[in-house]
N, CA, C, O and CB atoms as a CASP TS submission, in Angstrom:
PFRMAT TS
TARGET T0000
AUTHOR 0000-0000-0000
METHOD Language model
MODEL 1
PARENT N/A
ATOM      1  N   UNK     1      91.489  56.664  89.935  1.00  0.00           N
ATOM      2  CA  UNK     1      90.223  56.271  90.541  1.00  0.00           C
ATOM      3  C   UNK     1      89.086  56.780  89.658  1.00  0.00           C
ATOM      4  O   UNK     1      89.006  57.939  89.250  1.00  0.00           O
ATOM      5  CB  UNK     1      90.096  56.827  91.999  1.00  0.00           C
ATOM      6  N   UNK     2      88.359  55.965  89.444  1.00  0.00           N
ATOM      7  CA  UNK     2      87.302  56.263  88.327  1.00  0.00           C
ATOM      8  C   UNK     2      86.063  57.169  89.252  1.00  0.00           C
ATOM      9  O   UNK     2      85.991  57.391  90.461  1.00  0.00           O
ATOM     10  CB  UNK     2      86.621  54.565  87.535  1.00  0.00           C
ATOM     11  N   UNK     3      85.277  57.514  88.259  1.00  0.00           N
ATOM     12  CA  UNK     3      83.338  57.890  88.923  1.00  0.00           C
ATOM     13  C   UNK     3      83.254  57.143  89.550  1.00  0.00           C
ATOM     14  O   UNK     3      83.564  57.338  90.725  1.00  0.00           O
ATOM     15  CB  UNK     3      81.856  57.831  88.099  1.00  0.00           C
ATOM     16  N   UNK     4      82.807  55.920  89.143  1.00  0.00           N
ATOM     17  CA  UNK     4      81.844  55.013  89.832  1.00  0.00           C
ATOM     18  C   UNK     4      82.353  54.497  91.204  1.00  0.00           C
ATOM     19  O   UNK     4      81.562  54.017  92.016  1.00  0.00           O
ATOM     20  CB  UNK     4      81.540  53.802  88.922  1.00  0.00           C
ATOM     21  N   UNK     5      83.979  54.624  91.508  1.00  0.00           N
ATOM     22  CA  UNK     5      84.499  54.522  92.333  1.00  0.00           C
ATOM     23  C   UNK     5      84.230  55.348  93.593  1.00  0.00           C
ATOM     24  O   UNK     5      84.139  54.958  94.757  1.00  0.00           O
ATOM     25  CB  UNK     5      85.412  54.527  91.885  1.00  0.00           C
ATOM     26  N   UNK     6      84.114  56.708  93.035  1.00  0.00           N
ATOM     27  CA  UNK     6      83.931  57.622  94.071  1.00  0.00           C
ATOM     28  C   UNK     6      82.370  57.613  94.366  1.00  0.00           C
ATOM     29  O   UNK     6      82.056  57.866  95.529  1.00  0.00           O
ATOM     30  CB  UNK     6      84.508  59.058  93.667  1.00  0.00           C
ATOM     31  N   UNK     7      81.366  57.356  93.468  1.00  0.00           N
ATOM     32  CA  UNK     7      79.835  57.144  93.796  1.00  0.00           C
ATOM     33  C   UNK     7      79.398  55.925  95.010  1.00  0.00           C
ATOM     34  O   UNK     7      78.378  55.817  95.690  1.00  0.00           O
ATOM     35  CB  UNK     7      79.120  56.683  92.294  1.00  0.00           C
ATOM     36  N   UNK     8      80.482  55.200  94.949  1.00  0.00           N
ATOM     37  CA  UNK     8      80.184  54.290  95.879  1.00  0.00           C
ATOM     38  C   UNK     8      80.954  54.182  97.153  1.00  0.00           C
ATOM     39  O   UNK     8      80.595  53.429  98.059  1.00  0.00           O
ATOM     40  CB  UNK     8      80.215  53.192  95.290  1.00  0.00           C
ATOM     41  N   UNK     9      82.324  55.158  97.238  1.00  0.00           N
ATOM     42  CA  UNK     9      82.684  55.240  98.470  1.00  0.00           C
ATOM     43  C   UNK     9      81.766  56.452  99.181  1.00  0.00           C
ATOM     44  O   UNK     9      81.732  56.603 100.403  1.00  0.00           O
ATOM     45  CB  UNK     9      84.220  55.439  98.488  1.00  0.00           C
ATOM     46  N   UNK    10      81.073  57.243  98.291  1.00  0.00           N
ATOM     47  CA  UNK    10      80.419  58.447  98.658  1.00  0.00           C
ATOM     48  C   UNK    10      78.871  57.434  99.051  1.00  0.00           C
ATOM     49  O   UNK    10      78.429  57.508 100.197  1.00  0.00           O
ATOM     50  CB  UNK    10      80.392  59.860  97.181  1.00  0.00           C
ATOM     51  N   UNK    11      78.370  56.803  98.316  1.00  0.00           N
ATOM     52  CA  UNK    11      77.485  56.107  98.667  1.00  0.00           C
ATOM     53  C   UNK    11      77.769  55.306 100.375  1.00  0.00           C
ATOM     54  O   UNK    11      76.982  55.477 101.306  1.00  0.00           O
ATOM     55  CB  UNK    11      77.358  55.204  97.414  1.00  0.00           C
ATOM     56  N   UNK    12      78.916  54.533 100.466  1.00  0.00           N
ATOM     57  CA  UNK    12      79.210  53.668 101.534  1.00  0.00           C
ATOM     58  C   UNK    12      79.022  54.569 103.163  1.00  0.00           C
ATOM     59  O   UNK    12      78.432  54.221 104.186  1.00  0.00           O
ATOM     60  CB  UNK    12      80.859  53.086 101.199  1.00  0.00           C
ATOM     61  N   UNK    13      80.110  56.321 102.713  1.00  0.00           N
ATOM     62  CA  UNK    13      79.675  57.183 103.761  1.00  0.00           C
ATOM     63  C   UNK    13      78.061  57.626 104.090  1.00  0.00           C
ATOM     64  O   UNK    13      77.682  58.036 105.187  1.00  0.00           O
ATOM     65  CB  UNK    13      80.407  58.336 103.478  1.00  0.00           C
ATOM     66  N   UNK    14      77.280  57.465 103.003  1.00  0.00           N
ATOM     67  CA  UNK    14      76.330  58.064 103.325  1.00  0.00           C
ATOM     68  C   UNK    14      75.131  57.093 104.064  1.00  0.00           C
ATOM     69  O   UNK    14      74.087  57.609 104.465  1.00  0.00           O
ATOM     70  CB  UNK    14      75.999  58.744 102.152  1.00  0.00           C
ATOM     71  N   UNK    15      75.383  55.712 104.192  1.00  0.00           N
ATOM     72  CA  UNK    15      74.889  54.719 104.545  1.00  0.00           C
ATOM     73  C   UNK    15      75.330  54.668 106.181  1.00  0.00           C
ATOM     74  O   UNK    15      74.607  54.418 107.146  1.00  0.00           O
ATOM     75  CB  UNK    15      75.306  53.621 103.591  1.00  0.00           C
ATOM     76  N   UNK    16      76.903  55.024 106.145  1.00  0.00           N
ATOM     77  CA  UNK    16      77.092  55.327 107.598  1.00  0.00           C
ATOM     78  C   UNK    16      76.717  56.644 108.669  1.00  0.00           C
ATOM     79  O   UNK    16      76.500  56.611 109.880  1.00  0.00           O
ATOM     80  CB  UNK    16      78.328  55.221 107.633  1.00  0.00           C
ATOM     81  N   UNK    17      76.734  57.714 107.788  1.00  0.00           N
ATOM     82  CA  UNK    17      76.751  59.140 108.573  1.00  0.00           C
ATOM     83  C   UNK    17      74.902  59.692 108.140  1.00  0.00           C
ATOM     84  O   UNK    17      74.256  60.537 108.759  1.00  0.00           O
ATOM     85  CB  UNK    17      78.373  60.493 107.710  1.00  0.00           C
ATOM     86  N   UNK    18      74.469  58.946 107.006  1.00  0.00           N
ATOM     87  CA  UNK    18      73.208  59.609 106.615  1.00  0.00           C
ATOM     88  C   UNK    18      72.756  60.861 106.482  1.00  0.00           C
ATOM     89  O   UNK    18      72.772  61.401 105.376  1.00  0.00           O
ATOM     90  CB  UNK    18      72.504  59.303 107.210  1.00  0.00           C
ATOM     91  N   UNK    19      72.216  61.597 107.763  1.00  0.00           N
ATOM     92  CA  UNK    19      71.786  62.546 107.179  1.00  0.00           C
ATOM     93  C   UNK    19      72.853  63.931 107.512  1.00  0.00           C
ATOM     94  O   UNK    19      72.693  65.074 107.086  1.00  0.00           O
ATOM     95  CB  UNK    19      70.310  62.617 107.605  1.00  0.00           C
ATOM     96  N   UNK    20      74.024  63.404 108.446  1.00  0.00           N
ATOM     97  CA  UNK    20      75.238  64.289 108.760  1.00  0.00           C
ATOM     98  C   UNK    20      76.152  64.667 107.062  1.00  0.00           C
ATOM     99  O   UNK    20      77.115  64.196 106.457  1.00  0.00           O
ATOM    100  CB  UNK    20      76.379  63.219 110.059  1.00  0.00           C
ATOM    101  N   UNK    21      75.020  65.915 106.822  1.00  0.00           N
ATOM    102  CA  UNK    21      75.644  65.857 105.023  1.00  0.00           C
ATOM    103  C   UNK    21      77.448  66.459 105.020  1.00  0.00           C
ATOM    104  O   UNK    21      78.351  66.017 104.310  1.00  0.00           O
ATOM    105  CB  UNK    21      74.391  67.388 103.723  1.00  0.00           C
ATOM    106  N   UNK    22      77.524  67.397 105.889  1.00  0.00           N
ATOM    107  CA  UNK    22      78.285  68.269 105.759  1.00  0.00           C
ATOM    108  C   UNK    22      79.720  67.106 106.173  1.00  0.00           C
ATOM    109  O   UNK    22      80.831  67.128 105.644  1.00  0.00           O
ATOM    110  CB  UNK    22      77.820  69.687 106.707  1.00  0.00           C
ATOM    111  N   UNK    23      79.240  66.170 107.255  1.00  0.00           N
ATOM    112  CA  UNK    23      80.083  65.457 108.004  1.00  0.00           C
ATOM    113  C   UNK    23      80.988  64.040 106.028  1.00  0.00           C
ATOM    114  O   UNK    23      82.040  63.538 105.630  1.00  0.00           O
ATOM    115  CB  UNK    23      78.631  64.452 109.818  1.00  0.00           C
ATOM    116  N   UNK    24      79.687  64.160 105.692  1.00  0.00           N
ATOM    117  CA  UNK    24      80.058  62.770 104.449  1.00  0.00           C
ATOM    118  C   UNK    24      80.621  63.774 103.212  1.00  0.00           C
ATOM    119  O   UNK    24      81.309  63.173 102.387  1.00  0.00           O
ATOM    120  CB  UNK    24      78.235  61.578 103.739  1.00  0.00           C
ATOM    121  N   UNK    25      80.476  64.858 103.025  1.00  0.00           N
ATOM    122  CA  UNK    25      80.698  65.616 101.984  1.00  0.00           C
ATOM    123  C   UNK    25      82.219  66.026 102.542  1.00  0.00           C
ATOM    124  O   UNK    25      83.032  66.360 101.680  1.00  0.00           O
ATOM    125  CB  UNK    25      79.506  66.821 101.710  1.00  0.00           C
ATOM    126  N   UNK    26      82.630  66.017 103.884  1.00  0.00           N
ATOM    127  CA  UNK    26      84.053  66.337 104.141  1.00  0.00           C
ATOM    128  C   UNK    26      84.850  65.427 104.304  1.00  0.00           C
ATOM    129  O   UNK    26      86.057  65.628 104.173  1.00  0.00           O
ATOM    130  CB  UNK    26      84.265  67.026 105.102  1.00  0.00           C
ATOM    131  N   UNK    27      84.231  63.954 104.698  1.00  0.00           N
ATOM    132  CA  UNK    27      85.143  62.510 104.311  1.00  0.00           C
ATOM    133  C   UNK    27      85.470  62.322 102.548  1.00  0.00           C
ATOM    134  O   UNK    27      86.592  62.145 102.072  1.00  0.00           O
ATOM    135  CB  UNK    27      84.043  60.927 104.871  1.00  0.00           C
ATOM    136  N   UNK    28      84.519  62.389 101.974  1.00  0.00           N
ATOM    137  CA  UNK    28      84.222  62.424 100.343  1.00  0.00           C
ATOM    138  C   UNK    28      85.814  62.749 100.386  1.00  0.00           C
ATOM    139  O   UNK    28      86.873  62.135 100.253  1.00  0.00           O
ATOM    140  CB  UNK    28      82.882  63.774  99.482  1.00  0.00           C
ATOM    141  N   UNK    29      85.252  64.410 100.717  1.00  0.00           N
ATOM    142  CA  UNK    29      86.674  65.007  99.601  1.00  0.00           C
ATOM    143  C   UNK    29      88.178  64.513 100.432  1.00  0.00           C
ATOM    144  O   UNK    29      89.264  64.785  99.921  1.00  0.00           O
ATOM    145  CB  UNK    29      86.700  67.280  99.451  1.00  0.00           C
ATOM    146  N   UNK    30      88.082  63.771 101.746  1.00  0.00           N
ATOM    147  CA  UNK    30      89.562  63.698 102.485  1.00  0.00           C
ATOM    148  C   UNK    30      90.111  62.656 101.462  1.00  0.00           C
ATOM    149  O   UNK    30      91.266  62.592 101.040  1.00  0.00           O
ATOM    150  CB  UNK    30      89.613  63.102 104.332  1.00  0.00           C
ATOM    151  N   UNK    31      88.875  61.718 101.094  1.00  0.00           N
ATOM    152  CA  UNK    31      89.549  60.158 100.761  1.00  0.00           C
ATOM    153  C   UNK    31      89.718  60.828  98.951  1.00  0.00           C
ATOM    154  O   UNK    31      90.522  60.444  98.101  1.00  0.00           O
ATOM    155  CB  UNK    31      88.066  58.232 101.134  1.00  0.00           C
ATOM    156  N   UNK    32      88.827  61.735  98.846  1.00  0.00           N
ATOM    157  CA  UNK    32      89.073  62.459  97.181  1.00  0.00           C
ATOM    158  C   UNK    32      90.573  62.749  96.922  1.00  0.00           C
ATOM    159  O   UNK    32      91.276  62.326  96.004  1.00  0.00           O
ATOM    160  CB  UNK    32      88.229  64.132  96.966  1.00  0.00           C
ATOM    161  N   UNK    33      91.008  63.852  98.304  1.00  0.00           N
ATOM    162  CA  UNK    33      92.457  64.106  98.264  1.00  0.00           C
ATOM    163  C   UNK    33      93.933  63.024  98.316  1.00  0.00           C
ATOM    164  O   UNK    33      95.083  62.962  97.879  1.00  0.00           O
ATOM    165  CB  UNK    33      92.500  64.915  99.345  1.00  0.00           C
ATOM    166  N   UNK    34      92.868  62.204  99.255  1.00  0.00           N
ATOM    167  CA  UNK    34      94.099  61.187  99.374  1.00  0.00           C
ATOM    168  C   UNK    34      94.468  60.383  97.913  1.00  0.00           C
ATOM    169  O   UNK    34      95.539  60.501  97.318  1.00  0.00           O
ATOM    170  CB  UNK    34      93.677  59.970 100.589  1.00  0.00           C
ATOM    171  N   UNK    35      93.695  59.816  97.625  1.00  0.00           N
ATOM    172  CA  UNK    35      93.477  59.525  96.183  1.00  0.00           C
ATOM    173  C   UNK    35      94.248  59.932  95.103  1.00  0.00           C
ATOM    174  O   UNK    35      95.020  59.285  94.396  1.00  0.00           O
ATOM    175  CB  UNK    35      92.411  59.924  95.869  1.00  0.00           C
ATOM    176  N   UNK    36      93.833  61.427  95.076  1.00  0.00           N
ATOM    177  CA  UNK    36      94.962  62.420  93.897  1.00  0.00           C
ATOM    178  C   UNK    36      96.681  62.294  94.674  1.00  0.00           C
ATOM    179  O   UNK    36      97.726  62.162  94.037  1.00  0.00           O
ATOM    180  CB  UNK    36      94.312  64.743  93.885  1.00  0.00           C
ATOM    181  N   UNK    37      96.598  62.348  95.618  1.00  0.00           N
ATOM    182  CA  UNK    37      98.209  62.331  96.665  1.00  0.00           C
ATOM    183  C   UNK    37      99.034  61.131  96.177  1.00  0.00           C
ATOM    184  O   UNK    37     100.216  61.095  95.833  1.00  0.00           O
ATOM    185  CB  UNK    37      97.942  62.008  98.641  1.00  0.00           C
ATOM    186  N   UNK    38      97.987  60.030  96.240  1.00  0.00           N
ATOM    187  CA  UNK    38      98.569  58.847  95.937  1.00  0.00           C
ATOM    188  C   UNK    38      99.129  58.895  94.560  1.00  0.00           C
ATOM    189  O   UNK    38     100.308  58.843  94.208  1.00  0.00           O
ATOM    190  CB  UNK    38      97.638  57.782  96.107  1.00  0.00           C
ATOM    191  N   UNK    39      98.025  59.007  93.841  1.00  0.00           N
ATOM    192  CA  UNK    39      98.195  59.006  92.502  1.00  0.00           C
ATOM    193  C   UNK    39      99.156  59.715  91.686  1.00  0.00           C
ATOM    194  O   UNK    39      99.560  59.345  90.584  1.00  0.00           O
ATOM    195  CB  UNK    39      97.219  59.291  92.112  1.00  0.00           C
ATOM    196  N   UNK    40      99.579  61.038  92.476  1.00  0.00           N
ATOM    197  CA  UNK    40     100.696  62.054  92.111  1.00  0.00           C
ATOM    198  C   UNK    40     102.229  61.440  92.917  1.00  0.00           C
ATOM    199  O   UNK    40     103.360  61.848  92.655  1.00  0.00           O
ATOM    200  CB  UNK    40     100.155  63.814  92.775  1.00  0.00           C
ATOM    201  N   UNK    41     101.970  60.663  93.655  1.00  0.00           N
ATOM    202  CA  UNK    41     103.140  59.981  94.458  1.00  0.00           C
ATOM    203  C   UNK    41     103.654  58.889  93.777  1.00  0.00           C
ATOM    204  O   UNK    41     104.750  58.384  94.021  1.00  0.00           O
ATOM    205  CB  UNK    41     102.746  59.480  95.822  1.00  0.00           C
ATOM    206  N   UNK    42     102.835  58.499  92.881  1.00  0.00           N
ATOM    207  CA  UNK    42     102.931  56.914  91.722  1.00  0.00           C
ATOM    208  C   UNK    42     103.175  57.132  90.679  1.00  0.00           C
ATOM    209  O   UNK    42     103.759  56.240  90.063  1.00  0.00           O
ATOM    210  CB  UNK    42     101.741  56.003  91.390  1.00  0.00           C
ATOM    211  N   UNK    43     102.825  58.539  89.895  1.00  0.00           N
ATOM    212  CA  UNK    43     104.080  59.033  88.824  1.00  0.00           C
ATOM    213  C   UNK    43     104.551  59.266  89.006  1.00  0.00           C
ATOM    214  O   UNK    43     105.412  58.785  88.268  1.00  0.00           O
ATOM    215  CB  UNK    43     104.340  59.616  88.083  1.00  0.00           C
ATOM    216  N   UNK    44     105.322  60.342  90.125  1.00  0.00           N
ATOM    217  CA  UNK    44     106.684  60.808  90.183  1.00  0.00           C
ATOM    218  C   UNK    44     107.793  59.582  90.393  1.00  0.00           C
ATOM    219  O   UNK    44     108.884  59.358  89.867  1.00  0.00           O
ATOM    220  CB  UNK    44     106.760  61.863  91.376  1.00  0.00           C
ATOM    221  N   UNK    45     107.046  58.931  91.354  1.00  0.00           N
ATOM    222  CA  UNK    45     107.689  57.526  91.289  1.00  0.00           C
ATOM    223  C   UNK    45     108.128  57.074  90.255  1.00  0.00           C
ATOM    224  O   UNK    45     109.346  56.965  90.114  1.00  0.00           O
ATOM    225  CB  UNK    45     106.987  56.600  91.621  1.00  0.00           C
ATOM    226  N   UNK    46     107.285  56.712  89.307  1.00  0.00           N
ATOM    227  CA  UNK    46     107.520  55.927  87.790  1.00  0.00           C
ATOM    228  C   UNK    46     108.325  57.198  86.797  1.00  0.00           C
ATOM    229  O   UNK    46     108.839  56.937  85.709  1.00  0.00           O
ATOM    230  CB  UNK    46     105.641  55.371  86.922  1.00  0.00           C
ATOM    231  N   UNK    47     108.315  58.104  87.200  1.00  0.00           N
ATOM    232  CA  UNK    47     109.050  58.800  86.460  1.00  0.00           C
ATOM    233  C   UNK    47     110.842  59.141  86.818  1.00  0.00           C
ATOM    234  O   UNK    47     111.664  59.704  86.095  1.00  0.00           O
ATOM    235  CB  UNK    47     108.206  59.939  86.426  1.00  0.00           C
ATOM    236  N   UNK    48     110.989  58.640  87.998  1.00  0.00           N
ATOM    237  CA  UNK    48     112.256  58.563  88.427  1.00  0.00           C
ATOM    238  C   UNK    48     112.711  57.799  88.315  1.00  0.00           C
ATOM    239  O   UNK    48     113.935  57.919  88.355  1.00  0.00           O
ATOM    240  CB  UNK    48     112.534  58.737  89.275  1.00  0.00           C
ATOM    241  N   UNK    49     112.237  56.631  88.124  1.00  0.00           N
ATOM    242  CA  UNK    49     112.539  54.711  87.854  1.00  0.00           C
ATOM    243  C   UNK    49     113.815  55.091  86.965  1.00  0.00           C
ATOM    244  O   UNK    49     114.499  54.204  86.455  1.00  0.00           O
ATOM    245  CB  UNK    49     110.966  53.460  86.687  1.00  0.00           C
TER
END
């Protein structure tokens, strides 16, 4: 997942939650984590192939 990727899902929360910073800064990083999870779940994958 690139920057600009995360600037605009971080952008999309902040359009919904606005000025609830603490509330968009803790979605940020859930969908941040999920992201790396995935991404570490899709090499090990390809590395067991």
């Amino acid at each position: 997942m690139d920057v600009n990727a995360l600037y605009l899902v971080d952008a999309t929360i902040q359009k919904f939650y606005g000025k609830d910073y603490v509330l968009r800064c803790g979605l940020t990083a859930i969908i941040l984590r999920i992201e790396i999870l995935l991404e570490y779940i899709n090499r090990q994958f390809i590395l067991y192939q």
